[in-house]
C-alpha positions as CSV (number, residue, x, y, z in Angstrom):
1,X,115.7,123.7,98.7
2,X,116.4,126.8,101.2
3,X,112.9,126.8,102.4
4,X,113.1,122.7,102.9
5,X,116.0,122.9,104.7
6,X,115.2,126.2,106.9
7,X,111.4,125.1,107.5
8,X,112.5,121.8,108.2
9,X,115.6,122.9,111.2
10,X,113.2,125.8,112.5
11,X,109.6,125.1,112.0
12,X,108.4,121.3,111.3
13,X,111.3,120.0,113.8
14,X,110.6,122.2,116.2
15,X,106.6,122.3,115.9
16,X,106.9,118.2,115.9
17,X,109.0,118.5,119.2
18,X,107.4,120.7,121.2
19,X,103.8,119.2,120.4
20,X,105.3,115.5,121.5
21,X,106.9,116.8,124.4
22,X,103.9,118.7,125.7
23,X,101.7,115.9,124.6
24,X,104.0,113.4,126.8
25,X,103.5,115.6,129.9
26,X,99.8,116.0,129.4
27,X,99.6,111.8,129.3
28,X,99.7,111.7,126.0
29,X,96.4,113.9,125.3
30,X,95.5,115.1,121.6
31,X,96.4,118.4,120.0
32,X,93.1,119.8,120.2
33,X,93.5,119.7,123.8
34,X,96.3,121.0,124.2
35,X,95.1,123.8,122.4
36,X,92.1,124.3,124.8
37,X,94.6,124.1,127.5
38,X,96.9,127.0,126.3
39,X,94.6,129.0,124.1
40,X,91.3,128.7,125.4
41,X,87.9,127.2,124.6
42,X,87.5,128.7,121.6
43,X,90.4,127.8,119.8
44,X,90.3,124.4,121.3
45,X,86.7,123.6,119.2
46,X,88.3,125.5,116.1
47,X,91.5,122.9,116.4
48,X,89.2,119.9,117.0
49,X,87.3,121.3,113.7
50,X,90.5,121.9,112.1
51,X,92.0,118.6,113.0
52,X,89.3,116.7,111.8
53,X,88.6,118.2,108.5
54,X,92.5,117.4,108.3
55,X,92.6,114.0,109.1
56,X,89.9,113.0,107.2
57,X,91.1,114.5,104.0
58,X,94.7,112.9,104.8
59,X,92.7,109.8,104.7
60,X,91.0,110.3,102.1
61,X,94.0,111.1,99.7
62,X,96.2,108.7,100.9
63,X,93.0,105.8,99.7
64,X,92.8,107.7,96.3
65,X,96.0,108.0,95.2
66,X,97.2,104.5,96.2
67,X,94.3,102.9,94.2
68,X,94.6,104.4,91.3
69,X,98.0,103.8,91.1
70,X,97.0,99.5,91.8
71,X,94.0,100.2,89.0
72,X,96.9,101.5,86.2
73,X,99.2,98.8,87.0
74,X,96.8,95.8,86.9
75,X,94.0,97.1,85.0
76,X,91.5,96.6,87.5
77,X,88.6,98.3,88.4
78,X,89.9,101.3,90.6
79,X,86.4,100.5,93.7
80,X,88.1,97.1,94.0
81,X,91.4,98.8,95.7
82,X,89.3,101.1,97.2
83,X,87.5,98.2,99.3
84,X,90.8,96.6,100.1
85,X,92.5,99.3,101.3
86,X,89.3,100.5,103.4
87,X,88.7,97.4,105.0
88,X,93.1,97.3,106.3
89,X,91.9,100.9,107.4
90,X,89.3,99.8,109.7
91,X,91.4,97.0,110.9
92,X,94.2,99.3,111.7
93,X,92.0,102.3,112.8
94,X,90.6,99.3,115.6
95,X,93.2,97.6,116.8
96,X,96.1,98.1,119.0
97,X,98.6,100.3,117.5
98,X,101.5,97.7,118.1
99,X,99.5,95.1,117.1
100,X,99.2,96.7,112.8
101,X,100.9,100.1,112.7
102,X,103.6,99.2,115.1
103,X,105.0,96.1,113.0
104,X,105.0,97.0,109.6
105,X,106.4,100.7,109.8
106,X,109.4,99.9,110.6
107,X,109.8,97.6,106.8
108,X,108.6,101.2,105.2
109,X,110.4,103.5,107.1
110,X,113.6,101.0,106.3
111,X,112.6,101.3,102.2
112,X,111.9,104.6,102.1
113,X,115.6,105.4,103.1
114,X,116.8,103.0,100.9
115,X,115.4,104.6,98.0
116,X,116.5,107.9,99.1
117,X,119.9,106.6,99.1
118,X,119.4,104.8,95.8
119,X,118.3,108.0,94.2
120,X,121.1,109.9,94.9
121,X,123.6,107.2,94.0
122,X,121.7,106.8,90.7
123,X,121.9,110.8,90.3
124,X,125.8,110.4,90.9
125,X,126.5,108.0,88.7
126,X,124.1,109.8,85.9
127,X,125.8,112.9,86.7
128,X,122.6,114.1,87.0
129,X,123.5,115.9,90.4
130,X,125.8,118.5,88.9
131,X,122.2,119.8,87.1
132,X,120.5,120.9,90.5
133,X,120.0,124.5,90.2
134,X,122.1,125.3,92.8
135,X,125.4,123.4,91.8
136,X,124.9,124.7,87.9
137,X,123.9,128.2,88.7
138,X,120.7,128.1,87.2
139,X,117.2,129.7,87.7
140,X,114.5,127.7,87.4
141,X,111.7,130.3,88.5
142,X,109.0,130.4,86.5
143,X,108.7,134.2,85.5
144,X,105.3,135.8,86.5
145,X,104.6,133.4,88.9
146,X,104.9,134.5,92.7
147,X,106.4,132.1,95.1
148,X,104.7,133.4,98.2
149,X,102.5,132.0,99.9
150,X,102.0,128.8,97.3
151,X,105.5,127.6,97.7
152,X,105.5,127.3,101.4
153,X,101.9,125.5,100.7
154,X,102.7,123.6,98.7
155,X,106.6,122.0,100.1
156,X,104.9,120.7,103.2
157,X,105.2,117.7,104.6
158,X,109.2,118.2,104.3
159,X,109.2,121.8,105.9
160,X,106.3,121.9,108.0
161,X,103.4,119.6,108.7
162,X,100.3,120.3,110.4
163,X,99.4,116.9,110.3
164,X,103.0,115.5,112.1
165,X,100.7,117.4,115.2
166,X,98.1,114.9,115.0
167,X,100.4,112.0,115.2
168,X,103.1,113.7,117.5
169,X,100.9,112.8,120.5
170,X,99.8,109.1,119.3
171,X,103.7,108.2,119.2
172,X,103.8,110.5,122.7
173,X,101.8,107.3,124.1
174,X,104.3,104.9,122.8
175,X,107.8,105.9,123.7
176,X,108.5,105.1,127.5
177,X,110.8,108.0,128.5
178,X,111.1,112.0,128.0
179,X,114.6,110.9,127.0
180,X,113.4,109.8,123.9
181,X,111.6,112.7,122.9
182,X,114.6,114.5,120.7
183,X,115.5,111.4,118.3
184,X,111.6,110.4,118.0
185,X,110.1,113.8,117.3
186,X,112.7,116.2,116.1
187,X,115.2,113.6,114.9
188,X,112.4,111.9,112.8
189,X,111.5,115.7,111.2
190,X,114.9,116.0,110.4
191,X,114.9,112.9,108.7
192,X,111.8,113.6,106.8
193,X,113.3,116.9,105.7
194,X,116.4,115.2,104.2
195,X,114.5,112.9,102.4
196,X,112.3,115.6,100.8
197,X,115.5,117.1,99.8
198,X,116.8,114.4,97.5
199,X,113.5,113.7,95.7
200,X,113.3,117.3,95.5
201,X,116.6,117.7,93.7
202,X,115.6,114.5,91.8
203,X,112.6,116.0,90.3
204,X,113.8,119.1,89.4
205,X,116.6,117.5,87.4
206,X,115.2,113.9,85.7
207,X,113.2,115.3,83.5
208,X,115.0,118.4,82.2
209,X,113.4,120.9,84.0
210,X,110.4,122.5,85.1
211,X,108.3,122.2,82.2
212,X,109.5,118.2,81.7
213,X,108.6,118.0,85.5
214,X,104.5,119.3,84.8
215,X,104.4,117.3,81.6
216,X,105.5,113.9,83.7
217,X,102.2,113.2,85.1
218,X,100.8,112.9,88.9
219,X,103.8,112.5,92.2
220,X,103.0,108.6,91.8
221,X,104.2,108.4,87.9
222,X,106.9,110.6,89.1
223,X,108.5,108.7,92.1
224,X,107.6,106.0,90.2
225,X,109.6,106.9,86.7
226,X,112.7,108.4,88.9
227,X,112.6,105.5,90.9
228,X,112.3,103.1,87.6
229,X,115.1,105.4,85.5
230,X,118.1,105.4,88.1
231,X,117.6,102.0,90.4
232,X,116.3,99.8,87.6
233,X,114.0,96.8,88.4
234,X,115.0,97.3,92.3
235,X,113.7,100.9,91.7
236,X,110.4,99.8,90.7
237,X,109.9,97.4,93.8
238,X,111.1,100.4,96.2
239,X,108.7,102.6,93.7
240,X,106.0,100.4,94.6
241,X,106.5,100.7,98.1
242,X,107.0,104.1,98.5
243,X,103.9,105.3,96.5
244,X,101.7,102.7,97.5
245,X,102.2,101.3,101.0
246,X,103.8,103.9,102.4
247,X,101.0,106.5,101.6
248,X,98.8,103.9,103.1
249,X,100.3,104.0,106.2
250,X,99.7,107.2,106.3
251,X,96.2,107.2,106.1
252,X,95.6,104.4,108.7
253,X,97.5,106.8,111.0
254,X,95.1,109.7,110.0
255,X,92.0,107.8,110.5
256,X,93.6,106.8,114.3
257,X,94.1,109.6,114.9
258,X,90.9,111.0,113.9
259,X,89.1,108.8,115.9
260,X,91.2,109.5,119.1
261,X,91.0,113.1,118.3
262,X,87.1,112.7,118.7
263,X,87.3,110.2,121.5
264,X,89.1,112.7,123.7
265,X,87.3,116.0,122.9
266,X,83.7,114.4,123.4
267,X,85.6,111.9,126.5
268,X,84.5,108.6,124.4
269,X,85.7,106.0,126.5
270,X,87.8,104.0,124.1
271,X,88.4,100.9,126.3
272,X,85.4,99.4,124.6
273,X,85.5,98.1,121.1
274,X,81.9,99.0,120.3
275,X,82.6,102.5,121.1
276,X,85.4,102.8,118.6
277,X,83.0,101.3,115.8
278,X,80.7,104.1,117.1
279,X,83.4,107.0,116.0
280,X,84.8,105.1,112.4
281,X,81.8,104.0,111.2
282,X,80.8,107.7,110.3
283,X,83.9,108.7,109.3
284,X,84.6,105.8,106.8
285,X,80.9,106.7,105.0
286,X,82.0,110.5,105.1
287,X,85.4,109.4,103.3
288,X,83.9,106.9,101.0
289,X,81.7,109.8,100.1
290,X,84.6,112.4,99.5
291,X,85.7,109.7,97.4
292,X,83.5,111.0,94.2
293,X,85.0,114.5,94.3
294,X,88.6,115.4,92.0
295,X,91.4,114.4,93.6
296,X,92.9,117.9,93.0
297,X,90.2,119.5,94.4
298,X,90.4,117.9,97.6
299,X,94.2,117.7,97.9
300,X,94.2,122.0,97.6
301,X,92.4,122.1,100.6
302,X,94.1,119.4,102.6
303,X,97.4,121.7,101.4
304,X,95.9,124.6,103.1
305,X,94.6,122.9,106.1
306,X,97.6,121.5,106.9
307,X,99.4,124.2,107.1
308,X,97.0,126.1,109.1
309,X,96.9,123.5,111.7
310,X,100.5,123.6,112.0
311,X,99.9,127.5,112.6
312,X,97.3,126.9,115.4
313,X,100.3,124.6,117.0
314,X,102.8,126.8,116.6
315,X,100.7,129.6,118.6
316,X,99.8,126.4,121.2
317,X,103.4,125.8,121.6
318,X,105.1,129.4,122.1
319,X,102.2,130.0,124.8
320,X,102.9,126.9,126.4
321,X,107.1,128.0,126.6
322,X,105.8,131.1,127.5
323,X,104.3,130.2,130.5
324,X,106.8,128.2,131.4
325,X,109.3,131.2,131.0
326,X,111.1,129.6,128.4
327,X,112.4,130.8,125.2
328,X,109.2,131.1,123.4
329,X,110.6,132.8,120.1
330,X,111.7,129.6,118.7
331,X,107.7,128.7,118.4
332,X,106.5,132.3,118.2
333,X,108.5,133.4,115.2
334,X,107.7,130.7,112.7
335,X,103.5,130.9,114.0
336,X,103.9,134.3,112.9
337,X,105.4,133.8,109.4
338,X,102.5,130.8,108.9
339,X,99.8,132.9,109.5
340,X,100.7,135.7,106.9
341,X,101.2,132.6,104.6
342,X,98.4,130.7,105.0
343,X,96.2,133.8,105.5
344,X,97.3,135.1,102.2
345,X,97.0,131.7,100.5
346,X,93.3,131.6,101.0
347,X,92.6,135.0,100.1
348,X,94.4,135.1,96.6
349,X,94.2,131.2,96.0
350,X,91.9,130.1,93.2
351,X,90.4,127.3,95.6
352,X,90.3,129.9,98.2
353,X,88.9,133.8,97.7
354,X,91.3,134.2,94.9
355,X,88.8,134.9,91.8
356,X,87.1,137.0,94.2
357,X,89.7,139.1,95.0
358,X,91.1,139.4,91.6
359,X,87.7,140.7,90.5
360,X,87.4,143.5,93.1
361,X,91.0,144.8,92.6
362,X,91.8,144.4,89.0
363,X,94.5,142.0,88.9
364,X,96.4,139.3,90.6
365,X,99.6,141.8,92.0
366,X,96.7,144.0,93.7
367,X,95.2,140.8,95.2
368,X,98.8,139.4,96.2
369,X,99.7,142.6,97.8
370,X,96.5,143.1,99.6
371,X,96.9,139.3,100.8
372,X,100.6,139.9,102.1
373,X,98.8,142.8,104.2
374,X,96.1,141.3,105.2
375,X,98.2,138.2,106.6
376,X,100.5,140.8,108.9
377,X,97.3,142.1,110.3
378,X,95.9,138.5,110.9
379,X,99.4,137.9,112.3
380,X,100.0,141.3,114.7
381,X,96.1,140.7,115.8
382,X,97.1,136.8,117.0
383,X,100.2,138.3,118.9
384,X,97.8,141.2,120.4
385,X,95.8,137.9,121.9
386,X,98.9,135.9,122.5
387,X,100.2,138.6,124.8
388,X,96.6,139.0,126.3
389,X,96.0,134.9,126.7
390,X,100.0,135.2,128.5
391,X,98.4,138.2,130.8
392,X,95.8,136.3,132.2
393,X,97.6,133.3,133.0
């Protein structure tokens, strides 16, 4: 809960904000290029790289997961959802963003908060909100299991999100004043952070525990069995929407702006429709492809690319406010603390360098420490070339 609420107030607000605000004053221009404007060449190709491994495995999960969830409910064959939800992909990824996106978010965003606020009336009445660990004293810390770096890894999405950079500048082109920067990019973070709080405190308490929690099954049968358990048949039809169209929203999003992300570092002119079939139709092979491999596997590496891309903003953005001769610590702080995480993540991970590691040194508390170390070199080498990049400018 403390790193939800902290990352969420310091680091995903903040990162969101900054990269929509300097998105709005660089015409609404992609990350990767904001990057290249602040960091250099270099970093600019390793961003666009970066982004669209990213984006592509955002899209990716968020076809997987929804389908499967269709298949178990219906019985159908799994491919069949697949092709549906590809084919409202290209559509979206095509047209117009207020002609798709822009109409149907706003029935999503709506039920998304009404579940939230369903949940946590259903954990009142249940009395189930007097069992979160920090209202009954409790630790639910699993003991020999280390909490850094896989729990800031892991809590994302409602702390920190690489992948809110992507889309920062996509809704940069869509509001019409600087105005509304605050409520639309760090209001909206905020939000998000909330929201991660209740179903976190709904999880850890529904079903008994950790252990109950493991044993439940994947996040859909979870939303959807909290959902079902304290909002009854409402629940369900909320359930439904939250772990089915909402994730799908978020994948047309992520193939936009993977596409865009493309079209502006190789300057495809977009104005043509033929020349956005010439960026998707690749992609939407390379996904269907990814398709075949475990879900877990590629969700670990999304995980960890999403969290370094936030990092690669957060260095973007306290260069940019350096520059400017503004308060650049609010940006430079939390790009330090990501890079010793996910730089440690991928060294003592098992999807990363972790067996490796453990190998050479002996054991995992070696490999951990040596991680931790290695990640505040990583870290003081990036500020060495921060202060240099600031030099030359």
């Amino acid at each position: 809960f403390l790193w939800i609420v902290v990352g969420c107030i310091f680091g995903g607000a903040m990162h969101d904000f900054l990269i929509g605000m300097m998105s709005i004053r660089s015409d609404g221009t992609s990350v990767s290029v904001l990057v290249g404007n602040n960091l250099g060449e270099g970093m600019r190709k390793l961003m666009i790289g970066f982004s669209t491994i990213l984006l592509l495995l955002v899209g990716v999960v968020f076809v997987s997961s929804p389908a499967d969830l269709l298949a178990n409910l219906t019985g159908q064959n799994r491919w069949i959802f697949v092709a549906i939800i590809m084919i409202y992909y290209i559509i979206a990824t095509v047209l117009p963003i207020d002609k798709v996106i822009g109409k149907i978010y706003p029935i999503f965003g709506v039920s998304l908060f009404i579940m939230a606020i369903g949940i946590v009336g259903g954990m009142i009445t249940t009395g189930l909100i007097t069992e979160i660990p920090e209202f009954s004293f409790t630790n639910p810390h699993i003991q020999g299991k280390y909490i850094f770096p896989y729990l800031f890894i892991s809590i994302a999405c409602g702390a920190i999100s690489g992948f809110h950079a992507t889309q920062s500048p996509m809704m940069a082109r869509c509001i019409k004043s600087e105005k509304e920067g605050h409520s639309v990019f760090y209001g909206a973070m905020i939000a998000e952070g909330i929201v991660a709080l209740i179903w976190a405190a709904a999880a850890m308490t529904f079903f008994g525990g950790l252990e109950g929690l493991a044993e439940a099954g994947t996040a859909a049968v979870v939303v959807n069995k909290i959902s079902e358990g304290l909002m009854g048949n409402i629940g369900m039809v909320l359930a439904v929407l939250g772990v089915i169209a909402c994730p799908i929203t978020s994948g047309d999003t992520a193939f936009r702006s993977l596409r865009l992300t493309i079209a502006d570092s190789f300057n495809i002119d977009q104005t043509k429709q033929i020349n956005r079939y010439k960026i998707i139709i690749p992609i939407f092979v390379l996904a269907i492809a990814l398709l075949f491999i475990d879900f877990n596997i590629i969700w670990r590496y999304f995980s960890w690319s999403n969290q370094t891309l936030a990092c690669i903003a957060l260095w973007t953005a306290a260069t940019f406010l350096k520059k400017q001769n503004s308060n650049y610590f609010i940006a430079l702080i939390p790009a330090i603390f990501m890079t010793i995480v996910v730089t440690c993540y991928i060294l003592v991970a098992p999807e990363g360098f972790g067996t490796i590691m453990t190998n050479l040194l002996g054991n995992i508390k070696t490999a951990e420490i040596v991680g931790v170390i290695s990640g505040i070199a990583v870290a003081s080498g990036s500020y060495v070339i921060f202060n240099k990049k600031i030099g030359k400018a």
